[in-house]
C-alpha positions, 0 to 999 in steps of 0.5 A: 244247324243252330249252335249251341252254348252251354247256357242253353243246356238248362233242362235237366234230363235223366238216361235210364237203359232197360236190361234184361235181368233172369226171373229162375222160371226160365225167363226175364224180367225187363229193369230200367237202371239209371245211366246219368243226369244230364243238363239238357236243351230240349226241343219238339219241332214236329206232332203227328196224330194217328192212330194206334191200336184203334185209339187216337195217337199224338206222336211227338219228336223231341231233339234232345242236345247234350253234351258229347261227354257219354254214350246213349244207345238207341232205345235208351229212354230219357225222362224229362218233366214226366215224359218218357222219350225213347231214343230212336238215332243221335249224332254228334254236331259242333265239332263233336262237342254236343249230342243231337239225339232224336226221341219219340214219345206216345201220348194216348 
């Protein structure tokens, strides 16, 4: 595992968290609040192509390293440079100094 410096924490991330709010007909209504804004580092080590609903899929993992200062929680989803990237798992690496989590995103 690489270590990091804070100078390589240079993207800057947004964490949103989707609730489920009632809707008074007995259901609910999925909202996505803000959770923070991170500085970030960024990285997509693996695509994988397939195929999804009878289209041509690219599936890409993104690590993303921020640090140790909050709680994600699986599915919380992360935006950077116009990308939505869904938390799948995270760990702490370094000491517990920094948050490796591990994303995934769809591109049709």
């Amino acid at each position: 595992m690489k270590k990091f410096k804070a100078s390589e924490l240079n993207e800057r991330i947004e964490i949103k968290r989707e609730t489920e709010v009632e809707d008074g007909y007995g259901g609910y209504t999925v909202t996505e609040s803000s959770v923070a804004t991170r500085w970030a580092n960024v990285y997509a080590p693996r695509a994988r192509d397939g195929v999804i609903a009878m289209a041509d899929t690219v599936t890409i993992s993104y690590e993303v390293t921020i640090r140790s200062d909050m709680a994600v929680q699986h599915d919380d989803i992360i935006l950077w440079h116009g990308e939505r990237l869904r938390v799948k798992d995270y760990r702490l690496i370094q000491d517990r100094q920094y948050l490796s989590i591990l994303c995934k995103t769809e591109v049709v």
